[in-house]
C-alpha positions as protocol buffer text, in pm:
chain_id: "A"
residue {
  index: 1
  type: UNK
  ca { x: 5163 y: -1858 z: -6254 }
}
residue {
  index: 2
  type: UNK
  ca { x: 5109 y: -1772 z: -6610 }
}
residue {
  index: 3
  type: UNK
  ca { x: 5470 y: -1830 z: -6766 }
}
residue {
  index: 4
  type: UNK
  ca { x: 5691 y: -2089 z: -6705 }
}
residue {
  index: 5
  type: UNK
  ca { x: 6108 y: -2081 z: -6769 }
}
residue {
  index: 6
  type: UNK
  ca { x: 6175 y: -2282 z: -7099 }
}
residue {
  index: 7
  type: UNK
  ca { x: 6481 y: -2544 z: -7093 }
}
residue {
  index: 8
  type: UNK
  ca { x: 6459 y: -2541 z: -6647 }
}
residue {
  index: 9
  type: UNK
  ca { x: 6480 y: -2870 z: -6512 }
}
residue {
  index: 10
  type: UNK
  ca { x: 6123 y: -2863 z: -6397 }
}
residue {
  index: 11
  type: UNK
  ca { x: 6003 y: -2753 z: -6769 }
}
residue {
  index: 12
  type: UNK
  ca { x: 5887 y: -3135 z: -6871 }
}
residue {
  index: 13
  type: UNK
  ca { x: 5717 y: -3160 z: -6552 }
}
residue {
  index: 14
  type: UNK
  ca { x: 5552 y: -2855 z: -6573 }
}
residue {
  index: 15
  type: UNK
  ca { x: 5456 y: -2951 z: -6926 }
}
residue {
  index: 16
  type: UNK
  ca { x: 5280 y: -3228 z: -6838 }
}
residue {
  index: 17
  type: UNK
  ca { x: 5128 y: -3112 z: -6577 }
}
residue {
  index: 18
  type: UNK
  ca { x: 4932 y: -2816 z: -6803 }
}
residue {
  index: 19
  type: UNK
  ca { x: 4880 y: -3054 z: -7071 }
}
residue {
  index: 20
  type: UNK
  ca { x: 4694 y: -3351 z: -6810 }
}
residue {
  index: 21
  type: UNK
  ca { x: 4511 y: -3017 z: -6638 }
}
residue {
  index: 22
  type: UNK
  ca { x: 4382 y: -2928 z: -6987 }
}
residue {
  index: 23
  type: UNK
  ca { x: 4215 y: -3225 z: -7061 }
}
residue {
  index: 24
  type: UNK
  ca { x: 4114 y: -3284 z: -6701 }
}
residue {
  index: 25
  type: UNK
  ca { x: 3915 y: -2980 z: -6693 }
}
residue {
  index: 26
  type: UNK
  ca { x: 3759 y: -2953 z: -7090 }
}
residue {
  index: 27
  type: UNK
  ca { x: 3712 y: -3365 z: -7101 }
}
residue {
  index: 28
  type: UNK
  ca { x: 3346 y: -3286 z: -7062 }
}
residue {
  index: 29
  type: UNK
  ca { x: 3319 y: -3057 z: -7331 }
}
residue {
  index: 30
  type: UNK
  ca { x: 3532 y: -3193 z: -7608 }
}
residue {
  index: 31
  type: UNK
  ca { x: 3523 y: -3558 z: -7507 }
}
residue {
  index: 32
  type: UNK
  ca { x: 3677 y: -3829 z: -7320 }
}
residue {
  index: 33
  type: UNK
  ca { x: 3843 y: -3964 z: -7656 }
}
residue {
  index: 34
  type: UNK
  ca { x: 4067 y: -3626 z: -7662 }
}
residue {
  index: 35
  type: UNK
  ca { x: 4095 y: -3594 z: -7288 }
}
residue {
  index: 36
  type: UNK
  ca { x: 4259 y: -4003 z: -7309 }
}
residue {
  index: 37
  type: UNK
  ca { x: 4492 y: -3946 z: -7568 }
}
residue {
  index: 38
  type: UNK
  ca { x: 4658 y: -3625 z: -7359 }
}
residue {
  index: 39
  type: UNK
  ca { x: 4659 y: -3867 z: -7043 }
}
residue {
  index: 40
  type: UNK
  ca { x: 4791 y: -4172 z: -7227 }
}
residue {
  index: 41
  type: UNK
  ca { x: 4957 y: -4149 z: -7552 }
}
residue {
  index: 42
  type: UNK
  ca { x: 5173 y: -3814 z: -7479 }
}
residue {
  index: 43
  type: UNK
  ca { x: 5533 y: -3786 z: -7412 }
}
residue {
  index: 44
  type: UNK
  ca { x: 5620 y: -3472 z: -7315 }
}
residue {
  index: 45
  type: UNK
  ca { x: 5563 y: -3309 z: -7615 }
}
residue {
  index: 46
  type: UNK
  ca { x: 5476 y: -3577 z: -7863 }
}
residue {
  index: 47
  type: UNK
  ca { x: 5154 y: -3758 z: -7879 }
}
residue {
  index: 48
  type: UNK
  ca { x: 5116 y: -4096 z: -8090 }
}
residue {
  index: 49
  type: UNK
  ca { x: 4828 y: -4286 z: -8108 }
}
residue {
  index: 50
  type: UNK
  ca { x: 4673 y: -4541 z: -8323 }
}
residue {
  index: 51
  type: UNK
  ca { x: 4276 y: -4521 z: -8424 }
}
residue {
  index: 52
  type: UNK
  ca { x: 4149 y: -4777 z: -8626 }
}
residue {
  index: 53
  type: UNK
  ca { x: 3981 y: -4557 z: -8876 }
}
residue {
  index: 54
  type: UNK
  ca { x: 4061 y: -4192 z: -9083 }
}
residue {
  index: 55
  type: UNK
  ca { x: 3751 y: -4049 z: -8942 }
}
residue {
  index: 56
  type: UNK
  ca { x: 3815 y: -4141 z: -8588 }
}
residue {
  index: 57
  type: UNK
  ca { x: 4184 y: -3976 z: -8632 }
}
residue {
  index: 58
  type: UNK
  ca { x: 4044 y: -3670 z: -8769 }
}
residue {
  index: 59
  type: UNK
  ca { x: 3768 y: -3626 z: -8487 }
}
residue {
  index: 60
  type: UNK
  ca { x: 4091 y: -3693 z: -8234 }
}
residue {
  index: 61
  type: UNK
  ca { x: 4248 y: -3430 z: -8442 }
}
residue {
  index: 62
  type: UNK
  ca { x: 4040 y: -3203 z: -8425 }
}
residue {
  index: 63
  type: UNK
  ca { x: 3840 y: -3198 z: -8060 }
}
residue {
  index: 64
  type: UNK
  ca { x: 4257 y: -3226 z: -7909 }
}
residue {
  index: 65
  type: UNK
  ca { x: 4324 y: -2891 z: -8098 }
}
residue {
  index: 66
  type: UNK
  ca { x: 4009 y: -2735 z: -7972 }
}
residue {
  index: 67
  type: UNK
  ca { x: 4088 y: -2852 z: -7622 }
}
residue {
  index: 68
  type: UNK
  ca { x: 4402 y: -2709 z: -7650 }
}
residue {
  index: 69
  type: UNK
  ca { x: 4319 y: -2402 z: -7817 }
}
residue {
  index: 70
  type: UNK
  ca { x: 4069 y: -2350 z: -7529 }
}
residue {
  index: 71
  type: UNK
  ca { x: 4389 y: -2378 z: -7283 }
}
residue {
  index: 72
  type: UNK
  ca { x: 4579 y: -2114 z: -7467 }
}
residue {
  index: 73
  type: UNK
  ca { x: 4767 y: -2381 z: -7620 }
}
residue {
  index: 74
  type: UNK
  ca { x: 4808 y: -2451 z: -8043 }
}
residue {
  index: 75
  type: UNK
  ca { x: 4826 y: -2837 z: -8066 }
}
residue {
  index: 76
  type: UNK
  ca { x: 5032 y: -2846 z: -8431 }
}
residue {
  index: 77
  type: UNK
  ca { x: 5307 y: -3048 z: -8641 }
}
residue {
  index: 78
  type: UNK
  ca { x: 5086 y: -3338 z: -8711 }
}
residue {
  index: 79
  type: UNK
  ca { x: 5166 y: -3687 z: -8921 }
}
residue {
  index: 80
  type: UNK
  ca { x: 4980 y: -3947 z: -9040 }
}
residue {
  index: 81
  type: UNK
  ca { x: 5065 y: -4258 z: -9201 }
}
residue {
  index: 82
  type: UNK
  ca { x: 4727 y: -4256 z: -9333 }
}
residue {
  index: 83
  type: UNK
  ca { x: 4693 y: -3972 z: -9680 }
}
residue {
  index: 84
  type: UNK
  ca { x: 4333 y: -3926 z: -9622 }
}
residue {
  index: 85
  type: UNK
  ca { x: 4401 y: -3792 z: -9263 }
}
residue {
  index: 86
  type: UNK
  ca { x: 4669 y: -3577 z: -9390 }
}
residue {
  index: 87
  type: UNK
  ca { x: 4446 y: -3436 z: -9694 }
}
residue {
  index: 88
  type: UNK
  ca { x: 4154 y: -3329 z: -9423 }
}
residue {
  index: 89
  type: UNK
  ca { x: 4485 y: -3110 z: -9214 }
}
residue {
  index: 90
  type: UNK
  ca { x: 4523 y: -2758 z: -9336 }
}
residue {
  index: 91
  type: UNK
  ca { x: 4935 y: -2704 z: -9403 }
}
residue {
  index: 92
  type: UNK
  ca { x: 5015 y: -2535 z: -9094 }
}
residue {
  index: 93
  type: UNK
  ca { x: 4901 y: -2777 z: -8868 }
}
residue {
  index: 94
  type: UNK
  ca { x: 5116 y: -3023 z: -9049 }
}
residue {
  index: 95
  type: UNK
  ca { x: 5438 y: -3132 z: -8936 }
}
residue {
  index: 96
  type: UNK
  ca { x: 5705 y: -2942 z: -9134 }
}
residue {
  index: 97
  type: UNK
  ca { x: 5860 y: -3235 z: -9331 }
}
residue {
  index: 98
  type: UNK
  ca { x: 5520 y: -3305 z: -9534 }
}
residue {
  index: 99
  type: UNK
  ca { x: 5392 y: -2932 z: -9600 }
}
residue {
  index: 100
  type: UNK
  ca { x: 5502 y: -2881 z: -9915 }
}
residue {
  index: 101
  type: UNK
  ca { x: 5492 y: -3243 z: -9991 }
}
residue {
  index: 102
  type: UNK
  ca { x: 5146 y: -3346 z: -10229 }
}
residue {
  index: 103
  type: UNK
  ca { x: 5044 y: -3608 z: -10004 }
}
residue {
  index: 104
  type: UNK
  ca { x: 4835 y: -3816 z: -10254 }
}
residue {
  index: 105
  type: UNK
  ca { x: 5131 y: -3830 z: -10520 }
}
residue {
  index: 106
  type: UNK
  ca { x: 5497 y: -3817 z: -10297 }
}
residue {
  index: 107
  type: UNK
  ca { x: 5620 y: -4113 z: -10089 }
}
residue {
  index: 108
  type: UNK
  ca { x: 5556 y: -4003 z: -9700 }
}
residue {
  index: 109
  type: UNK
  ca { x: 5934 y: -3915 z: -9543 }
}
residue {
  index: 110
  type: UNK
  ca { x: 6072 y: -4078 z: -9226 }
}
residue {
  index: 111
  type: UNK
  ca { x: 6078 y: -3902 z: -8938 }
}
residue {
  index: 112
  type: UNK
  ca { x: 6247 y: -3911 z: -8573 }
}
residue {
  index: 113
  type: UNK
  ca { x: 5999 y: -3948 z: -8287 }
}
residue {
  index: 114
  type: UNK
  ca { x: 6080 y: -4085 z: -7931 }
}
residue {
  index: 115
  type: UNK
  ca { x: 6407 y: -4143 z: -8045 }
}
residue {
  index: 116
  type: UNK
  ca { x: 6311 y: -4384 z: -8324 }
}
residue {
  index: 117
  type: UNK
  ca { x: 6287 y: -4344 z: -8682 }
}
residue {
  index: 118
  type: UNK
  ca { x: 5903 y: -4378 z: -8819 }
}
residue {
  index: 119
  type: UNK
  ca { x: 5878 y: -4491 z: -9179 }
}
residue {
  index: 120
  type: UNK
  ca { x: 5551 y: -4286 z: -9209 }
}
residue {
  index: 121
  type: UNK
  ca { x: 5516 y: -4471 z: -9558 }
}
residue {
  index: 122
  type: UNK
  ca { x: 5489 y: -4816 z: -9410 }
}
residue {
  index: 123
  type: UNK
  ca { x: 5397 y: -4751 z: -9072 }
}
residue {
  index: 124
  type: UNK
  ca { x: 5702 y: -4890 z: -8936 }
}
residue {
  index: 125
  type: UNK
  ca { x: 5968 y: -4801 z: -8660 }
}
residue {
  index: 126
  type: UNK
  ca { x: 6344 y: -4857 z: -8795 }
}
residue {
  index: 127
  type: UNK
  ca { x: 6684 y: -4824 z: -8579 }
}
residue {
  index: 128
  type: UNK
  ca { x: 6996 y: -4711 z: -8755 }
}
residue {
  index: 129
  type: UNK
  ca { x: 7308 y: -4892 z: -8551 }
}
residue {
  index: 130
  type: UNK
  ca { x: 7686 y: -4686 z: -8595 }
}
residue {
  index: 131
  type: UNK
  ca { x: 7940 y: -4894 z: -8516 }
}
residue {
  index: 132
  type: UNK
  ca { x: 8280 y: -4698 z: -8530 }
}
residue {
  index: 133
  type: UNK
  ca { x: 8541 y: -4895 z: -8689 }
}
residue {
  index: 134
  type: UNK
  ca { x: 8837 y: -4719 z: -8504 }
}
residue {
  index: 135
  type: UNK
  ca { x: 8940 y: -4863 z: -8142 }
}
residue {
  index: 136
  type: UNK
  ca { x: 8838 y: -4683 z: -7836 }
}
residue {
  index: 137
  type: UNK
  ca { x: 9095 y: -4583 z: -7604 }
}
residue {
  index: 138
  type: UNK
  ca { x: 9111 y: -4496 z: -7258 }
}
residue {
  index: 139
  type: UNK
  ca { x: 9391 y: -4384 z: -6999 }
}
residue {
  index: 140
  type: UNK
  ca { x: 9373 y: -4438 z: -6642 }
}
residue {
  index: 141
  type: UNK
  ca { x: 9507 y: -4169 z: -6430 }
}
């Protein structure tokens, strides 16, 4: 099989599955560092990982695309919290809502991910709580 249905039921399982057979088969070429954070720090289709260093997160960066590219696949829409990381990413493999931004001048934005908000500025997860103020009702029937 060579295409799959998007938005089927089976479409995050069959995501996943092409993703973990990616890095299964190219882990020998392009590392067991990339092949790791496919098999552990992806969900669905977002990956998030911590490295302790810029240079380690560019590497990661880099041999994951080139797995990925090697699978037919374009690994893009990447963030950082980290402006020397994003200054070594050319704009389109940037995640849309710091493109146009000048990364060593503007504040980094917030953005959703796993259903969280990331603070990319401080590195922080925040939840935003909405409490309606009117009464719920229900009927019984």
């Amino acid at each position: 099989m060579t295409v799959h249905l998007f938005g089927a039921t089976s479409s995050p399982s069959a995501a996943i599955f092409t993703l973990m057979k990616i890095a299964a088969d190219n882990e020998l070429e392009f590392g067991s560092d990339a092949a790791k954070f496919v098999k552990n720090d992806f969900y669905v289709d977002d990956g998030l990982k911590s490295v302790p260093t810029a240079a380690e997160a560019i590497q990661l960066i880099n041999s994951s695309k080139a797995m990925y590219m090697k699978g037919g696949f374009k690994l893009h829409k990447f963030l950082s919290s980290n402006k020397e990381v994003l200054a070594a990413m050319s704009p389109e493999n940037m995640a849309g809502s710091i493109k146009r931004l000048n990364v060593s001048k503007d504040s980094l934005p917030i953005e959703r991910t796993l259903g969280a908000e990331w603070c990319v500025e401080s590195d922080s997860f925040q939840f935003r709580i909405n409490i309606s103020s009117k009464p719920v009702t229900r009927s019984i029937i």
